[in-house]
C-alpha positions in Angstrom: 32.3 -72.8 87.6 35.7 -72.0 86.6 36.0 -71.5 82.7 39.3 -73.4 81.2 42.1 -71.0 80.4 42.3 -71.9 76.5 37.9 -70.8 76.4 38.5 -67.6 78.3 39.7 -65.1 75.6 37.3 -66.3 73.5 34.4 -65.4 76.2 35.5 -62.1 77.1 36.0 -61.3 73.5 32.1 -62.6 72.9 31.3 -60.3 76.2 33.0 -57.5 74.9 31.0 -57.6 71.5 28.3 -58.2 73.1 28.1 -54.8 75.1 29.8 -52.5 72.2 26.3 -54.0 69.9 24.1 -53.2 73.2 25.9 -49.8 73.8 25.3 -48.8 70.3 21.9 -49.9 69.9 21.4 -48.0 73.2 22.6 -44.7 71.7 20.6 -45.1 68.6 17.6 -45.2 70.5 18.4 -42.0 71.9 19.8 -40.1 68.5 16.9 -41.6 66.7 14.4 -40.4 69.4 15.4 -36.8 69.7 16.0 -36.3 66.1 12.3 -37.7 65.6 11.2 -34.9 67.9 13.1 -32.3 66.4 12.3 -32.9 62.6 8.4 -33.9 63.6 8.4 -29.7 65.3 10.2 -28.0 62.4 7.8 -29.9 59.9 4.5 -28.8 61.6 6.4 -25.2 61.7 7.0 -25.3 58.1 4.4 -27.1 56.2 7.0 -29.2 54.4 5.6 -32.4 53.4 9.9 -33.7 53.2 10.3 -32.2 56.2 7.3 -34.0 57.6 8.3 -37.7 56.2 11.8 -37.6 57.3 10.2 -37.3 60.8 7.7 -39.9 60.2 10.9 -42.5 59.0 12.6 -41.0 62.1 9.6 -42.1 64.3 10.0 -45.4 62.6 13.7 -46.0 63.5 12.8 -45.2 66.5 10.8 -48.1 67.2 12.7 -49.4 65.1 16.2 -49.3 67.1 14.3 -50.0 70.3 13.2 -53.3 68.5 17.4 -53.5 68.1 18.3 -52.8 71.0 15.7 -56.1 73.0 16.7 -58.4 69.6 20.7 -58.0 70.3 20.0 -58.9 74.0 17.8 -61.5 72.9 20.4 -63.0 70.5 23.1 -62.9 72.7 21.2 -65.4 75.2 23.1 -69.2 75.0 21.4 -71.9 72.8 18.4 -73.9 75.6 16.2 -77.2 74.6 13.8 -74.9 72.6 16.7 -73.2 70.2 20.0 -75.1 70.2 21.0 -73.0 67.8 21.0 -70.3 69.7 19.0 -67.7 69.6 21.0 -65.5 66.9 17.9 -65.1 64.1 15.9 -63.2 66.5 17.9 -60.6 65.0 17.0 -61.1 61.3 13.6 -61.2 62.8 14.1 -58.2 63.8 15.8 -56.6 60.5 12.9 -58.2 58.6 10.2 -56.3 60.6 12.1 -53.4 60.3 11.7 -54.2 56.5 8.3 -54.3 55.8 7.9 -51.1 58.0 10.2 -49.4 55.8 8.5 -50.1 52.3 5.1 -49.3 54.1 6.5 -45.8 55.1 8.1 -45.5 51.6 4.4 -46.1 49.9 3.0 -43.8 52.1 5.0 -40.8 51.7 5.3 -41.6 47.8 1.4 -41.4 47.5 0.9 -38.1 49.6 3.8 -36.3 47.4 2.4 -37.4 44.1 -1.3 -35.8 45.7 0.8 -32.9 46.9 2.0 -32.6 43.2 -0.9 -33.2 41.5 -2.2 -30.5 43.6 0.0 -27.5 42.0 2.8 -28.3 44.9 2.3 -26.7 48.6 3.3 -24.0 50.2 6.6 -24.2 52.4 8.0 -21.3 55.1 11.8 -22.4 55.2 12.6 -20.9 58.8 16.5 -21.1 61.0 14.7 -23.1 62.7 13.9 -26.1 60.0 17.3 -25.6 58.7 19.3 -26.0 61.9 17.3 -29.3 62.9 18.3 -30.4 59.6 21.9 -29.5 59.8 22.0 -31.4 63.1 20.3 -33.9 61.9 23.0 -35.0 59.3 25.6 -34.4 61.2 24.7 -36.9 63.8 23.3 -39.5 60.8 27.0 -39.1 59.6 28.3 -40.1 63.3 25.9 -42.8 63.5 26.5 -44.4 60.6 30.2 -44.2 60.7 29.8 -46.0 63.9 27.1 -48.5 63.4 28.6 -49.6 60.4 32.1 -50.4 61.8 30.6 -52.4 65.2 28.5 -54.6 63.4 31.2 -55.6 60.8 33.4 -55.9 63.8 30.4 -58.0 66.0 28.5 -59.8 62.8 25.4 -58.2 63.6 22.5 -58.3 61.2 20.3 -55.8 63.4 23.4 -53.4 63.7 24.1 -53.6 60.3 20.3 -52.9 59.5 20.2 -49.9 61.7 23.0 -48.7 59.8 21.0 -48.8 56.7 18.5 -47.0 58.2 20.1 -43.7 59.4 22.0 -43.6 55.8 18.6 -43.3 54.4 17.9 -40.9 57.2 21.4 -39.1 56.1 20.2 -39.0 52.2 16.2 -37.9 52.9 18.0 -35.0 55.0 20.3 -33.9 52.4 17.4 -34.0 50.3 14.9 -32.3 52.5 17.5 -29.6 52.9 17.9 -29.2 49.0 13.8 -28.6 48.7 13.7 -26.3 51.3 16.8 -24.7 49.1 14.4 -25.1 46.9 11.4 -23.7 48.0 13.6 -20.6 49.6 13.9 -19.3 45.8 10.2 -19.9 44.6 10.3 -23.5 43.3 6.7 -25.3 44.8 7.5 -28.7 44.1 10.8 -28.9 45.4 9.5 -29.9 48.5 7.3 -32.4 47.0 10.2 -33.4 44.8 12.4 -34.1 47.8 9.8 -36.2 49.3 9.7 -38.2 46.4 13.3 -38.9 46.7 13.1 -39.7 50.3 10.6 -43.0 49.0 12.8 -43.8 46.9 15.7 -44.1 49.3 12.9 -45.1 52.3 12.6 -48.4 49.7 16.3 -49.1 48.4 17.0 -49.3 52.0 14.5 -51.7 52.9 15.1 -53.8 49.8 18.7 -53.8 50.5 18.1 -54.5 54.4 15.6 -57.6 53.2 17.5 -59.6 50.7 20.3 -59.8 52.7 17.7 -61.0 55.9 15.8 -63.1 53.6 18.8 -65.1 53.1 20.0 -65.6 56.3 16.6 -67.1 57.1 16.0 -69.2 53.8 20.0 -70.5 55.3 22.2 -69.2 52.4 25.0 -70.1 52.5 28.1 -67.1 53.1 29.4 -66.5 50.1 32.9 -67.5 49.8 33.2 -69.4 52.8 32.1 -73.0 51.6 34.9 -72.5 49.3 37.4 -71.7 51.8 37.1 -74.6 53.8 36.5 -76.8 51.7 40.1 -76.0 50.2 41.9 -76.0 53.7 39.7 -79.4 54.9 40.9 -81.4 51.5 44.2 -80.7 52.2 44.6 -82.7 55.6 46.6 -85.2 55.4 44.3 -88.6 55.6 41.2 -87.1 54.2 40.1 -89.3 51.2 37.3 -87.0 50.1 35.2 -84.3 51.3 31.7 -86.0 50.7 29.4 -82.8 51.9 29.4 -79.7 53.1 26.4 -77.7 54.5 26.2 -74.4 55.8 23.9 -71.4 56.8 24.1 -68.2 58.7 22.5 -67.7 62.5 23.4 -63.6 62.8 27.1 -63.9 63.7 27.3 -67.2 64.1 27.8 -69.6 60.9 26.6 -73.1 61.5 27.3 -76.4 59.5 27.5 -80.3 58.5 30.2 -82.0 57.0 31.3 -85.4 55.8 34.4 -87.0 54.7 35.7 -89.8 54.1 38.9 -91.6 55.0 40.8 -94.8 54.7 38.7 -97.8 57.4 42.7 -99.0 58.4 43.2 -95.4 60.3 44.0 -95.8 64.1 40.6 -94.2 66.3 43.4 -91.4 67.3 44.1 -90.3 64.2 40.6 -90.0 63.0 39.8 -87.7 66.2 42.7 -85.6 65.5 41.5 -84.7 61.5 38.0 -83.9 63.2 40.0 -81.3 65.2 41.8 -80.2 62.4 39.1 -79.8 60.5 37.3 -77.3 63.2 40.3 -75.5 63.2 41.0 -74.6 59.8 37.1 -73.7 59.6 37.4 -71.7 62.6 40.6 -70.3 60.8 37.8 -69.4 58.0 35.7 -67.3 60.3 36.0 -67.7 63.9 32.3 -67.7 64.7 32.5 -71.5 62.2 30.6 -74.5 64.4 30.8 -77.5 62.2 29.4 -80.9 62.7 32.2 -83.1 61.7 30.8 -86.8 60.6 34.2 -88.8 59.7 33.3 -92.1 57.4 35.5 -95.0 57.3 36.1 -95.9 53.3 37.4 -99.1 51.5 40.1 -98.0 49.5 41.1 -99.5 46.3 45.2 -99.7 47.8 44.3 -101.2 50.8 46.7 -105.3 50.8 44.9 -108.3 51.2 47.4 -108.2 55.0 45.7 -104.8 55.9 42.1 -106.5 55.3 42.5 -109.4 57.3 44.2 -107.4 60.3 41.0 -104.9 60.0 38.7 -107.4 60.6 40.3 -109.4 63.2 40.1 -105.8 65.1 36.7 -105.7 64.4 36.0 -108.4 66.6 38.9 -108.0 68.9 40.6 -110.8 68.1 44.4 -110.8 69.2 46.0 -112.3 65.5 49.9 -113.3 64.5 51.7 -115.6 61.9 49.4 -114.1 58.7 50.0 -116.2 55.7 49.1 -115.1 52.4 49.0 -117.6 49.0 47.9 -116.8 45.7 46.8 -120.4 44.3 45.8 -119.4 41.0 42.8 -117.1 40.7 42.1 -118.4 44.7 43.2 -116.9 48.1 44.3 -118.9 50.9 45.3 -117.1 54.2 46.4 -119.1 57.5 47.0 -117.7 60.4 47.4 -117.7 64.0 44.7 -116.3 66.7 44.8 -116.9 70.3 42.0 -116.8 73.3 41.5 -117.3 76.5 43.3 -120.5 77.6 40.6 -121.4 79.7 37.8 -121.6 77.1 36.8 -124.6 76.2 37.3 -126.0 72.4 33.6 -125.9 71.1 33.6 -122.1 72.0 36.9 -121.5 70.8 36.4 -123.2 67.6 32.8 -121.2 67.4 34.7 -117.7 67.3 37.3 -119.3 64.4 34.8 -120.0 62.6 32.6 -117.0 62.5 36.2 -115.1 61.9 37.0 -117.4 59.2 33.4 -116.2 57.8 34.2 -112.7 58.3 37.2 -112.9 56.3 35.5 -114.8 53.8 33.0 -112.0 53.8 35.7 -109.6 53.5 37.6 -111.3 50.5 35.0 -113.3 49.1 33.1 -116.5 49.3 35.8 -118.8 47.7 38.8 -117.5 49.9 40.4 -120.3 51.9 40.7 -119.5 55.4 42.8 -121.7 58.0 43.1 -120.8 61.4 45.7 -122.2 64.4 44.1 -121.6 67.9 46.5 -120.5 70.4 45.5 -119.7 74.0 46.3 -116.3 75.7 47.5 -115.7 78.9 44.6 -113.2 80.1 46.4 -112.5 83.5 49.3 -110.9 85.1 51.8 -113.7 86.0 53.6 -113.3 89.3 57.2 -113.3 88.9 60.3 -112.5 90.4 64.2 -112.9 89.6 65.4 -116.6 89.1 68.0 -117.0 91.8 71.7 -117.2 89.9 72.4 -120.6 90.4 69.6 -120.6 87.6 69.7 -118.1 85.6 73.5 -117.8 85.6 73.5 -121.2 83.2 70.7 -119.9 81.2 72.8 -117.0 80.3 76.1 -119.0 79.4 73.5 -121.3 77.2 72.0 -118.3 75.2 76.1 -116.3 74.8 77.4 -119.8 73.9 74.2 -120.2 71.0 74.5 -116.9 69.7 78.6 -117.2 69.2 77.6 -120.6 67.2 74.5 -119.1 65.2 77.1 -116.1 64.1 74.0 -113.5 62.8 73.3 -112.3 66.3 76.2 -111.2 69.1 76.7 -108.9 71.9 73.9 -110.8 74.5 72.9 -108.5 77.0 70.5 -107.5 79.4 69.7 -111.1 80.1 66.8 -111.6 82.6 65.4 -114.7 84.3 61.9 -114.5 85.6 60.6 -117.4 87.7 55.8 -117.2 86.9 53.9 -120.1 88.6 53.9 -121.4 85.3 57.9 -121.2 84.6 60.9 -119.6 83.8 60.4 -116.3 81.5 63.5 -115.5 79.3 64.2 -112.5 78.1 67.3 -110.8 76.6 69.0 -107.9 73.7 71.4 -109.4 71.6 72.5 -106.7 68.4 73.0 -107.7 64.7 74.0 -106.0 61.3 71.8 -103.3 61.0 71.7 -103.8 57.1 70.3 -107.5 57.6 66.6 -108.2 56.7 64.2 -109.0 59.7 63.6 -112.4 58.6 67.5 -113.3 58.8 67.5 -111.4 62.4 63.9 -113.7 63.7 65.2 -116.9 62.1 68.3 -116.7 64.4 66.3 -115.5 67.1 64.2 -118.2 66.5 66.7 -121.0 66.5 67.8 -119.7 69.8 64.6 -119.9 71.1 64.1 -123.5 70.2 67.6 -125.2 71.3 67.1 -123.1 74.8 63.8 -124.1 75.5 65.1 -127.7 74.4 67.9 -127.3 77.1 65.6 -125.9 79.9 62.5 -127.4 79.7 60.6 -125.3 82.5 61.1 -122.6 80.1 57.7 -120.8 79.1 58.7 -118.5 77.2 62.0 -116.6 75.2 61.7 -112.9 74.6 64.6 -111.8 72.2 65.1 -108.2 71.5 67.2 -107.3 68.7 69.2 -103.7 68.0 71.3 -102.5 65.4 75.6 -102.3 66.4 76.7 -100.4 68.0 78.7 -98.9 65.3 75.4 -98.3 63.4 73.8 -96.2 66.6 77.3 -94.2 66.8 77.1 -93.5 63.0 73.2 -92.1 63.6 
């Protein structure tokens, strides 16, 4: 299947990410594995107890970057029915284990320095050998870092990053291994003890630092920073009342979340779907990697007219409504207005659905509301018309110039049209007025119109009048 244009830079940038993190991992896994070998032969060669646990942490990363490398792959896979989240935390997984191996390590090599210690220190043959490992060693920690580090800020990888960790403990218990052989080379026994020491202590800081930042991406901490970042950009959409809640937690790269806001109940169903679009895209603005739940709630706001109210409930329960009337009797409400329905219903049902809208209004505004109600019926299908023949509409037209000339606010009929329906003539015609006249002044004449033509020309169904500013006010805009 074909992937839609405005999706496919955003896949081939998650492909591309996804086999820089596997290509790294890949080469750790290597580094890690012949630098094991090498510092694991110039221990044995040496007798230096440093020497010796640098190449049991090295064996460690080793498993511990091949653990990497099947946990990216794993975490790249696409969210199924078992994880629809994805399968991003098999990578903290990952960086956790990695953890706990790292502060078993660290215990261990801390308890067989002190023993060497307390044992008068140990004896140490620095060789070319030991120091050229070590020398190598560093040199390709300091590569490995460099890298690691800038691929999994770039990618959001939590194993990455924890690899990373790793081989800059492995840089620091190298330095230090190569500062007790220094050591040792000029007669001081418990250098190399010393440096072991040191290598715990960084064998621990690492693993501390690598499990509190795992730990919270699996208790679902939220990123720093970034609740407050959207929650800034989101309150700022036009239309958005309040931000009610806002939930999020970290997957590996990904960043997953809830939120709800509120905004006015009288918004059209369009512009409600375009603030939940704006609000993904200011959060993806945030961080790119951002999937939000967006739950929109429709409020009752204090501003909201007594007109607005009764309009929001008739389209509630579809009811087609004109003619709104608002009084203020006193302390008391009463509203009349016009609804129409099928023509064809009969009058117990149609009076049924006044009713139960006259009680949703009342439900609305409150119990002692007066609510009136004038039935009309609607015309529920497409009338079959055609152009009245001249010898009929031509009269019509004469009627309508000869009305408006005599009413004085409208002038300038146009565009008259005479449509013959199987239930009668429909009028229809544009007429312009002063633009700087109120619309109740422009629908009263209208009005009057309507009522001496349809007096004239009985077989008249209906009078569709269409006013427009001058033409002098259209030239001036």
């Amino acid at each position: 299947m074909t992937m839609p244009p405005d999706h496919q830079p955003l896949h081939n940038a998650q492909t591309s990410d996804q086999a820089r993190k596997e290509h790294a991992a890949l080469f750790s896994i290597l580094a890690s594995a012949g630098i094991t070998l090498g510092k694991l032969i110039a221990g044995l060669l040496s007798g230096s107890l440093a020497l010796l646990s640098e190449a049991a942490h090295a064996l460690v990363d080793t498993g511990a970057t091949i653990v990497t490398y099947f946990a990216v792959r794993t975490a790249h896979k696409p969210a199924d029915a078992e994880h629809q989240y994805g399968h991003g935390k098999f990578e903290s997984l990952a960086a956790l284990a990695e953890m706990v191996v790292l502060f078993i390590l660290a215990t261990l090599v801390l308890v067989g320095a002190s023993r060497r210690i307390a044992q008068g220190g140990g004896h140490v043959e620095p060789t070319p050998l030991v120091f050229g490992v070590l020398i190598i060693s560093i040199l390709v920690d300091i590569n490995r870092v460099h890298s690691l580090r800038k691929i999994a800020m770039e990618t959001g990888s939590q194993a990455l990053a924890a690899d990373a960790i790793h081989f800059a403990s492995d840089l620091a218990g190298s330095v230090l291994v190569l500062l007790g052989l220094v050591a040792a080379l000029f007669g001081f026994k418990y250098g190399d003890a010393i440096a072991a020491i040191g290598i715990a202590l960084f064998i621990a800081i690492a693993g501390w630092r690598l499990g509190r930042r795992t730990i919270d991406t699996l208790l679902d901490t939220a990123p720093k920073g970034i609740r407050e970042r959207i929650s800034t950009l989101v309150a700022a959409i036009p239309g958005i009342v309040r931000i009610d809640q806002l939930r999020l937690r970290s997957d590996g790269a990904e960043i997953f979340g809830e939120i709800d806001v509120s905004v006015s109940r009288t918004l059209p169903l369009e512009r409600v779907m375009a603030i939940r679009e704006q609000i993904q895209t200011v959060a993806r603005q945030v961080d790119a990697n951002t999937h939000l739940t967006v739950t929109v709630i429709p409020r009752a706001l204090d501003n909201e007219t007594v007109l607005e109210r009764v309009m929001l409930t008739a389209v509630k329960r579809r009811l087609p409504v004109h003619h709104v009337t608002v009084q203020n009797l006193g302390e008391r409400l009463a509203i009349g207005l016009d609804i129409e329905v099928n023509g064809s219903m009969s009058l117990r049902t149609a009076h049924g659905l006044a009713s139960k809208f006259e009680a949703a209004i009342r439900d609305e505004l409150g119990a002692t509301v007066e609510v009136d109600t004038h039935i009309e019926p609607l015309e529920v299908v497409h009338l079959a018309g055609e152009n009245a023949p001249a010898a009929v509409a031509a009269p019509i037209a004469e009627t309508i110039a000869s009305l408006a000339a005599h009413i004085g606010t409208i002038r300038d009929m146009h565009d008259i049209r005479v449509r013959q329906t199987p239930t009668g003539l429909v009028v229809t015609y544009h007429c312009h007025a002063d633009p700087s006249l109120d619309i109740q002044s422009v629908h009263d004449a209208n009005d009057f119109l309507e009522r001496r033509i349809r007096g004239n020309y009985p077989d008249i169904i209906r009078v569709i009048g269409h006013a427009e500013p001058g033409e002098e006010a259209i030239l001036s805009n």
